[in-house]
C-alpha positions as CSV (number, residue, x, y, z in Angstrom):
1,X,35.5,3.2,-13.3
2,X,31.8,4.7,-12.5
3,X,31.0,5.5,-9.1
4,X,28.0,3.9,-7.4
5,X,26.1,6.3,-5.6
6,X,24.6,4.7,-2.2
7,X,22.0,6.1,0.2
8,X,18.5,7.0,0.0
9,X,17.1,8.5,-3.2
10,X,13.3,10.3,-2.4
11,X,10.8,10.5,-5.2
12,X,7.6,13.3,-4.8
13,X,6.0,10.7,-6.6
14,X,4.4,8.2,-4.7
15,X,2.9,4.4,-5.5
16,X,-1.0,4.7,-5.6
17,X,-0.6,8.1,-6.9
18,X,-2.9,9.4,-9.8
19,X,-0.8,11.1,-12.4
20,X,-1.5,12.4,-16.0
21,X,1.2,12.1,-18.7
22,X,2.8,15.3,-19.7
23,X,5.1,14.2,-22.8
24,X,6.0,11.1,-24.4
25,X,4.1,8.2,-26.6
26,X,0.8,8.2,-23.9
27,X,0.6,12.0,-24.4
28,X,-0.6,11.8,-28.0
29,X,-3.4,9.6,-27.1
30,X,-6.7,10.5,-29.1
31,X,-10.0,9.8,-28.0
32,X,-12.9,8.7,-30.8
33,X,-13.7,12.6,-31.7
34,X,-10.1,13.0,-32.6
35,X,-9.7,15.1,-29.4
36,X,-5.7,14.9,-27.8
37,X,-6.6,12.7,-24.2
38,X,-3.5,12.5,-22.5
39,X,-3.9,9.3,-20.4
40,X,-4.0,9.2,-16.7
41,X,-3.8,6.1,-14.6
42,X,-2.4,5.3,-11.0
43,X,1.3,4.5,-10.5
44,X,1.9,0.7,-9.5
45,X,5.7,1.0,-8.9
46,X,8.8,3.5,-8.5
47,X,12.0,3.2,-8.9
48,X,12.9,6.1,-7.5
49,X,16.9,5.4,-8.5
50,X,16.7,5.5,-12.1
51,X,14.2,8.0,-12.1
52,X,11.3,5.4,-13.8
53,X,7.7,4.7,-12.8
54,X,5.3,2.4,-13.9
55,X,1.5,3.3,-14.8
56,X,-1.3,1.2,-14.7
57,X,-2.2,0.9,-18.4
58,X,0.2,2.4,-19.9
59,X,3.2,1.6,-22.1
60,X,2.3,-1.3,-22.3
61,X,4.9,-4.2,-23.9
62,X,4.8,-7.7,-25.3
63,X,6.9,-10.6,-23.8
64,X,7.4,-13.6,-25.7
65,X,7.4,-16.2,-22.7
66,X,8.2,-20.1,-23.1
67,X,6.5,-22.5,-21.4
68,X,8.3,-24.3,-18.1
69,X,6.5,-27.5,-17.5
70,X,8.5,-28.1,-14.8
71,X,7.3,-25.3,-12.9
72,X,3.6,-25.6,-14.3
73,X,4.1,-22.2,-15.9
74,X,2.2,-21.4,-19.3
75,X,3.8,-19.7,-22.6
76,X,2.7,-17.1,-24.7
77,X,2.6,-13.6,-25.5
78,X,2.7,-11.9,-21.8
79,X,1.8,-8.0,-22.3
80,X,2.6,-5.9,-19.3
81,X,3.0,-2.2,-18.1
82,X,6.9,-0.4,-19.1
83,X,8.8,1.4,-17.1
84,X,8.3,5.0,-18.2
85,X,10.6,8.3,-17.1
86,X,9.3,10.1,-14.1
87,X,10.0,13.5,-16.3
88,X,6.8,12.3,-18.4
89,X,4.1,12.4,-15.7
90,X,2.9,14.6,-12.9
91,X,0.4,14.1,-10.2
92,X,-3.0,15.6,-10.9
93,X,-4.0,18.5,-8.7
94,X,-6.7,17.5,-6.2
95,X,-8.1,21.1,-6.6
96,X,-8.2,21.3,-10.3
97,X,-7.5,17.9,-11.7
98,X,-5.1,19.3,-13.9
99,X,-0.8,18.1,-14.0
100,X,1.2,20.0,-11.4
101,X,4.1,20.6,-9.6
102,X,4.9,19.3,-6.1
103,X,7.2,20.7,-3.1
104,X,7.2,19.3,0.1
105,X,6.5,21.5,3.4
106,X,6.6,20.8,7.0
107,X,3.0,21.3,8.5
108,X,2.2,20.5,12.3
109,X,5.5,18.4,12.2
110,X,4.7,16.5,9.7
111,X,6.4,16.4,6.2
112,X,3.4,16.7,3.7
113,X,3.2,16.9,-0.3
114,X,2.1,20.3,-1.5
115,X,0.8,21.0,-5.3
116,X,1.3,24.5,-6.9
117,X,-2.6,25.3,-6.1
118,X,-1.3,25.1,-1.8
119,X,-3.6,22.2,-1.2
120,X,-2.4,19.3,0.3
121,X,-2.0,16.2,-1.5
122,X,-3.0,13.0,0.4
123,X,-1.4,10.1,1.4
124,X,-2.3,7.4,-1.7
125,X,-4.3,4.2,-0.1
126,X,-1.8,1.4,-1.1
127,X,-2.5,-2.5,-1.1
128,X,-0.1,-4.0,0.8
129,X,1.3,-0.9,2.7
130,X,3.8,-2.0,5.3
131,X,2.7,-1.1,9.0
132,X,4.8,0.2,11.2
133,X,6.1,-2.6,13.8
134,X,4.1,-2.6,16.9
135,X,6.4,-2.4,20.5
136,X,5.7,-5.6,22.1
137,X,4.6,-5.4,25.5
138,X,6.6,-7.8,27.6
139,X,5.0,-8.6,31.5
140,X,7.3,-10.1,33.8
């Protein structure tokens, strides 16, 4: 019987990240000279678990979908973004806007996200980022 592995599993990738794909089907995309365009889009969801990610525009599939009148929901052909391996992107460099390699170091006592070129990689703006819970103030 297989094991199920509990706990917290960390990705350096992050949702709202830009990344550029490094191998697989969207590597071999071709511009209109012929030219080899890797495609680069921002990451909508991780799952840091299995190791997947899912790009905005990218591997994109086809759902045949019936339709549920009951629930006012419409049929059809529903096309929408596939989970692809984390081991076929990387986050583009800040510095050089090329794919690179991330470590994380500890800088004014703060974990941060490093690239190979040493500069820092930012925090990705995120729609619907949680805030942290505020401490209520409760007056007696």
């Amino acid at each position: 019987m297989k094991t199920v592995k509990t706990g917290t599993v960390k990705s350096k990738i992050k949702r709202g990240d830009q990344v550029v794909f490094i191998a697989g089907k969207e590597y071999n995309r071709y511009d209109s000279a012929g030219k080899r365009q890797p495609y680069r889009g921002r990451v909508i969801e991780v799952d840091a678990r299995n190791g997947k990610v899912r790009v905005e525009g990218a591997a994109i599939v086809k759902r045949h979908k019936k339709p549920v009148p009951q629930l006012n929901q419409e049929g059809g052909i529903i096309e929408n973004e596939g989970w692809v391996s984390l081991s076929n992107v990387a986050i583009v460099d800040p510095e050089s806007g090329k794919p690179t390699r991330v470590k994380i170091e500890v800088k004014d006592g703060k974990k941060v996200r490093v690239a190979k070129s040493g500069k820092v990689i930012p925090e990705p703006e995120v729609f619907g980022k949680k805030e942290p819970k505020k401490e209520k103030d409760t007056e007696e």
